[in-house]
C-alpha positions as CSV (number, residue, x, y, z in Angstrom):
1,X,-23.0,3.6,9.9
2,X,-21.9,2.6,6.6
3,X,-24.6,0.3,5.7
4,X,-27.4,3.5,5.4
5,X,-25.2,5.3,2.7
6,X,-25.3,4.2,-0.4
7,X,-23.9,1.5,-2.2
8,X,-22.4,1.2,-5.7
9,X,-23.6,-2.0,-7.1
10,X,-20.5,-4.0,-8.3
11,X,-20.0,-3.2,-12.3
12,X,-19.7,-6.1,-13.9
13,X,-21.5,-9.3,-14.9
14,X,-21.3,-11.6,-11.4
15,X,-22.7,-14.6,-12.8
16,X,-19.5,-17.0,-12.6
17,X,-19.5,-15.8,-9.4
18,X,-23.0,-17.3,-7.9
19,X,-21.1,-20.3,-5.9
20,X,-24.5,-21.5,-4.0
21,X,-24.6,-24.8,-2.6
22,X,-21.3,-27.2,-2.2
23,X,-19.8,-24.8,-4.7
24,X,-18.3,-22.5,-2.5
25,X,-16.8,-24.8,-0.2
26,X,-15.2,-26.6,-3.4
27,X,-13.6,-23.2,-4.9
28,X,-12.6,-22.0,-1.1
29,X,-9.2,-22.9,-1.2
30,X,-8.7,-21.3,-4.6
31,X,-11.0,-18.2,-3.5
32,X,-8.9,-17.7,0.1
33,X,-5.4,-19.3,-1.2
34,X,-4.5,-15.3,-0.5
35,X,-6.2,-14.7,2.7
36,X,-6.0,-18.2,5.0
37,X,-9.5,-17.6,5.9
38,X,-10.6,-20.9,7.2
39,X,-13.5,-22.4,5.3
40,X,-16.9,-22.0,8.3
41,X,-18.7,-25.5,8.3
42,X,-20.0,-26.3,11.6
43,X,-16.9,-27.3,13.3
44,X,-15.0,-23.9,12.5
45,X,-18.5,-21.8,13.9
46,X,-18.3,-24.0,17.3
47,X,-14.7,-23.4,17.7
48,X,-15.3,-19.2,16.7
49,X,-18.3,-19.6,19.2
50,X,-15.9,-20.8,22.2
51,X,-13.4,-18.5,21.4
52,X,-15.2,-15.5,21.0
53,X,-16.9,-16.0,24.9
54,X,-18.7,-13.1,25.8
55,X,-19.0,-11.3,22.3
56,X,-20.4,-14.5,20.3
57,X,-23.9,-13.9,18.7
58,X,-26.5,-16.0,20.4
59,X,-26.4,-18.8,17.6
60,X,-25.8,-22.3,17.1
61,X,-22.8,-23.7,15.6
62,X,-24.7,-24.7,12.6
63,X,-27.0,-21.7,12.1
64,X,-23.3,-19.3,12.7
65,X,-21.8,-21.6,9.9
66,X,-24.7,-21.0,7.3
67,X,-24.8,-17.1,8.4
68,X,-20.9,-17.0,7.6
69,X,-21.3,-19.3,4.8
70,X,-24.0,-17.1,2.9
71,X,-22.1,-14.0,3.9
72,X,-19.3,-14.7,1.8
73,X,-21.3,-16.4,-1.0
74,X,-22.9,-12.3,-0.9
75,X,-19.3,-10.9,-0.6
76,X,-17.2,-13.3,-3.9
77,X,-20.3,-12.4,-6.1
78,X,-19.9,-8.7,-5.4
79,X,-23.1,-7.8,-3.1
80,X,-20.7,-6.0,-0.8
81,X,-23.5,-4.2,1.2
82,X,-25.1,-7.6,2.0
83,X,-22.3,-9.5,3.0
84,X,-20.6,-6.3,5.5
85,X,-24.5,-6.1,6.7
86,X,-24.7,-9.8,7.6
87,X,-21.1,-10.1,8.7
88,X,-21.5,-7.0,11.0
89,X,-24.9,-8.2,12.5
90,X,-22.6,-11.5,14.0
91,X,-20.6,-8.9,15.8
92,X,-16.7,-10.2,16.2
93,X,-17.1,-13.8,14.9
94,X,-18.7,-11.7,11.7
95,X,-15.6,-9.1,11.5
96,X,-13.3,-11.2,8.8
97,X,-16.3,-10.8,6.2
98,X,-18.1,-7.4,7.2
99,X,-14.4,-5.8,7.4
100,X,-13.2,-7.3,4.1
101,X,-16.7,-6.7,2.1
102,X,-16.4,-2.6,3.4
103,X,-12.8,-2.5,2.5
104,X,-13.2,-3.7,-1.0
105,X,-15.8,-1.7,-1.7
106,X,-14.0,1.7,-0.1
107,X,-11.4,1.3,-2.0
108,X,-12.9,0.4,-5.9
109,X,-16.5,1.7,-5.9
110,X,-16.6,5.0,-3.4
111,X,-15.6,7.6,-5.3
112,X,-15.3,10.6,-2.6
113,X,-12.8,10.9,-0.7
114,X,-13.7,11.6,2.5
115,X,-16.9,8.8,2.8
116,X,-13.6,6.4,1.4
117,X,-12.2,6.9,4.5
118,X,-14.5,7.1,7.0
119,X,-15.7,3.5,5.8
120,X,-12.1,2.4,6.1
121,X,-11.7,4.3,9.2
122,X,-15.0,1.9,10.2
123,X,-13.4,-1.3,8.8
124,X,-10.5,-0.6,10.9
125,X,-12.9,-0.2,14.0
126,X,-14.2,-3.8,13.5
127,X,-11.1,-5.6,13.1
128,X,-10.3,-3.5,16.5
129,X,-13.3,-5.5,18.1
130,X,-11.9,-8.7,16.4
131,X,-8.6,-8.8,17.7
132,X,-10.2,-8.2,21.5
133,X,-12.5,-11.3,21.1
134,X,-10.2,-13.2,18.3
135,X,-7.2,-12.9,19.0
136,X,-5.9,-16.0,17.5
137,X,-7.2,-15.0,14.5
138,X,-4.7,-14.6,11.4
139,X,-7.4,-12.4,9.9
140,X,-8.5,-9.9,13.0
141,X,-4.9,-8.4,12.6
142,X,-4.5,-8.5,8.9
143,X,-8.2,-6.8,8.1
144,X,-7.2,-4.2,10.7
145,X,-3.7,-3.7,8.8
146,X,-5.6,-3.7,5.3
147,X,-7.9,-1.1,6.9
148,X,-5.9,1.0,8.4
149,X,-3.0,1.0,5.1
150,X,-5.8,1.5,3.1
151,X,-7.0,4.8,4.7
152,X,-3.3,5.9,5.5
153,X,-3.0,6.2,1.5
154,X,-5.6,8.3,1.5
155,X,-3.9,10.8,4.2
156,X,-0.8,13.3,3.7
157,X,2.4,11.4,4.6
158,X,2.8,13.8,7.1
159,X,-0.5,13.3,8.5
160,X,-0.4,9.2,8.4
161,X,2.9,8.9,10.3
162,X,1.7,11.7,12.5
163,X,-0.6,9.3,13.4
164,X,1.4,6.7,14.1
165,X,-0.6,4.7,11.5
166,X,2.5,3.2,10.2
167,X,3.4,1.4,13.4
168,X,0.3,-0.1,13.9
169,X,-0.3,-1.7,10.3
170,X,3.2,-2.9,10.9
171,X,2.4,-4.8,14.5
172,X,-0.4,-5.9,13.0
173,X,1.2,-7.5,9.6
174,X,3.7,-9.0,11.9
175,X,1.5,-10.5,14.2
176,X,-0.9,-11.8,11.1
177,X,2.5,-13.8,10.1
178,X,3.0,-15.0,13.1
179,X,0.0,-16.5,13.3
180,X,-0.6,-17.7,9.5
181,X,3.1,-17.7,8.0
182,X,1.5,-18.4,4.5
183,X,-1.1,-15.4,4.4
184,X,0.0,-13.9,1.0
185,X,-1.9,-10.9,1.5
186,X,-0.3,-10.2,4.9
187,X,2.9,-10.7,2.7
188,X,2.0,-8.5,0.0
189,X,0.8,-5.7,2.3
190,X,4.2,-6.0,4.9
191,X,5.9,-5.9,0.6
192,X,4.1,-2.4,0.2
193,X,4.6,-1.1,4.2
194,X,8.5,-1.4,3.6
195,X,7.9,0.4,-0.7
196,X,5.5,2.8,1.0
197,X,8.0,4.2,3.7
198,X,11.0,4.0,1.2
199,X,9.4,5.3,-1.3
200,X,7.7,8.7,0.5
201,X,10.5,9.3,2.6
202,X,13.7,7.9,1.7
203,X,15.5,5.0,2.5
204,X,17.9,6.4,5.6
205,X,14.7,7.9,7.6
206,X,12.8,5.2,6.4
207,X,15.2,2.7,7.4
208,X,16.2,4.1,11.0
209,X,12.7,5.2,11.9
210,X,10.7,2.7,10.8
211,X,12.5,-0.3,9.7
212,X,11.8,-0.1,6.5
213,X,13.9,-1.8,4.2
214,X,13.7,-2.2,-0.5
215,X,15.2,-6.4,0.8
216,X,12.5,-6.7,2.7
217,X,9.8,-5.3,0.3
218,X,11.3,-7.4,-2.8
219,X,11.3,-10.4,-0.7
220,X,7.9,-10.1,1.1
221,X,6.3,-9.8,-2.5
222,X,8.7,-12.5,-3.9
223,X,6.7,-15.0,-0.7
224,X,3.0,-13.6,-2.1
225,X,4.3,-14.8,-5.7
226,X,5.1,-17.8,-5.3
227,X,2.0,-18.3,-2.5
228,X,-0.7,-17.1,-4.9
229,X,0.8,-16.6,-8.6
230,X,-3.3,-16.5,-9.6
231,X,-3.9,-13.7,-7.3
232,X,-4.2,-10.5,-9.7
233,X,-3.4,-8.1,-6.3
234,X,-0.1,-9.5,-6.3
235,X,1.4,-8.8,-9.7
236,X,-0.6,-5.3,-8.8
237,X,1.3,-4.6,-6.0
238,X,4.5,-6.1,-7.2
239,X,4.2,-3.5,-9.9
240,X,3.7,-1.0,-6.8
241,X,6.7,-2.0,-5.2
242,X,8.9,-1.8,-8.0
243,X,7.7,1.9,-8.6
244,X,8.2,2.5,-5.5
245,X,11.3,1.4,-5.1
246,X,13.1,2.8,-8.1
247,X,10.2,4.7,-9.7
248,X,10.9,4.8,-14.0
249,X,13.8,2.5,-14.0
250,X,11.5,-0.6,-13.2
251,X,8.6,1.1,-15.2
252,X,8.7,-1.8,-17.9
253,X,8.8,-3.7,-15.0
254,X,5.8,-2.8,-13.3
255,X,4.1,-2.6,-16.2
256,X,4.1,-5.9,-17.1
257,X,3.1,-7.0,-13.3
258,X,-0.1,-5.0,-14.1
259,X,-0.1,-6.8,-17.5
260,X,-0.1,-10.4,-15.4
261,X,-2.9,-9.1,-13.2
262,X,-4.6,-7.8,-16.4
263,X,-4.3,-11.5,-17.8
264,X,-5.3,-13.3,-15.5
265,X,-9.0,-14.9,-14.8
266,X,-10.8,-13.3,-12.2
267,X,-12.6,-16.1,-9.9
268,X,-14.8,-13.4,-7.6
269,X,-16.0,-10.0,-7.7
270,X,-13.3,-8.8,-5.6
271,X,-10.4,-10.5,-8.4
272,X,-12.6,-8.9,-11.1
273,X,-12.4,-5.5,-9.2
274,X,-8.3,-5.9,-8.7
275,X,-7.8,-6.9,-12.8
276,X,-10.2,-4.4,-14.1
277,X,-7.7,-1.9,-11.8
278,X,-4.6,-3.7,-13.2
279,X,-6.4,-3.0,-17.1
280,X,-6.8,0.7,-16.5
281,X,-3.2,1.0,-15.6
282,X,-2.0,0.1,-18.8
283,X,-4.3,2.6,-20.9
């Protein structure tokens, strides 16, 4: 289990971060403009409670709401291991912060390869149990198509569409959208699904086999712009998809999408994490 390997503490100064209090629920939408998470006061924990039947935690709706509430207070100020330890001890109704906290960290601050992927691989498992008990949830699908695209770049090509990781983050995506048609991430990461393919095997095979079309990637991340033009992942992965796309002719381009991301101020751990990635791009 990932929680008994070790965790690198988040590098950089978290105070800004702290939101305790009335704080966090003032800075929510701003913090989850990208993700649609809905903000859990009471009202929201009684309503994941009902839902969830069967595979709720034995809690209250007011003790649920002050477990989910401090888990995400652990996971904006960078204590990953906290908040993915207190999310995953609420089981499903937990999922959306223990999957997001373990994803995060996998992908900036675990350096090996293969414990990067066997905590995706994990994250992915979670958001598996999520979509059985949540269905309805924007975020069960979209942390299990974050998961799961996260740990198919770490594969061989081959080996991803092998498999059939590609179909899967795509039902998922679609299904996210569905749901929550403004999810920006959901858009960015259906943006870098259609790049990806293009990009790794061509646009005709792409195209035919998967549906993958460079329209559809430009507009996807055109809808994450203009959702979230603060969001430093954004301009990241717009910069992604232009590469991806057409590689050194868009390389001024995508260089000054990392530049935006670079620029801009990070209001959590996780935005710090993305704009310190979008600074080391340009050196």
């Amino acid at each position: 289990m990932a929680s008994k390997s070790s965790w690198a503490a988040f590098p950089h100064d978290a105070m800004a971060y702290a939101y305790a209090g009335d704080a966090l629920k003032k800075a929510w939408p701003k913090l989850h403009a990208g993700d649609c998470e809905p903000f859990p006061d009471d009202k929201r924990a009684a309503a994941l409670l009902k839902a969830a039947g069967k595979a709720a935690p034995k809690l209250n709706a007011a003790a649920l709401a002050t477990a989910l509430q401090d888990a995400w207070r652990d996971f904006h100020h960078g204590d990953f291991k906290a908040a993915f330890d207190a999310g995953n001890a609420l089981g499903a109704v937990g999922a959306s912060v223990a999957s997001k906290a373990l994803g995060i960290h996998a992908t900036y601050l675990v350096d090996d390869d293969a414990e990067k992927l066997r905590r995706l691989e994990l994250a992915a498992k979670l958001a598996e149990a999520a979509i059985k008990a949540l269905p309805d949830e924007a975020n069960s699908h979209y942390r299990h198509a974050f998961a799961l695209g996260r740990y198919s770049q770490g594969l061989s090509i081959a080996k991803a569409l092998k498999q059939g990781i590609a179909g899967k983050v795509r039902e998922s995506l679609d299904t996210a959208l569905e749901l929550a048609p403004k999810h920006a991430e959901a858009h960015t990461a259906l943006a870098l699904y259609h790049a990806e393919i293009i990009g790794k095997i061509g646009a005709m095979i792409g195209g035919l086999t998967y549906g993958a079309k460079a329209a559809e990637a430009e507009s996807h991340i055109k809808t994450a712009l203009k959702l979230t033009p603060d969001s430093p992942i954004a301009h990241i992965e717009h910069g992604n998809v232009l590469m991806l796309l057409h590689g050194d002719k868009k390389e001024d381009e995508a260089a000054a999408a990392y530049e935006n991301a670079a620029k801009l101020k990070p209001r959590d751990a996780m935005e710090a994490l993305d704009a310190a990635y979008a600074k080391s791009q340009l050196e």
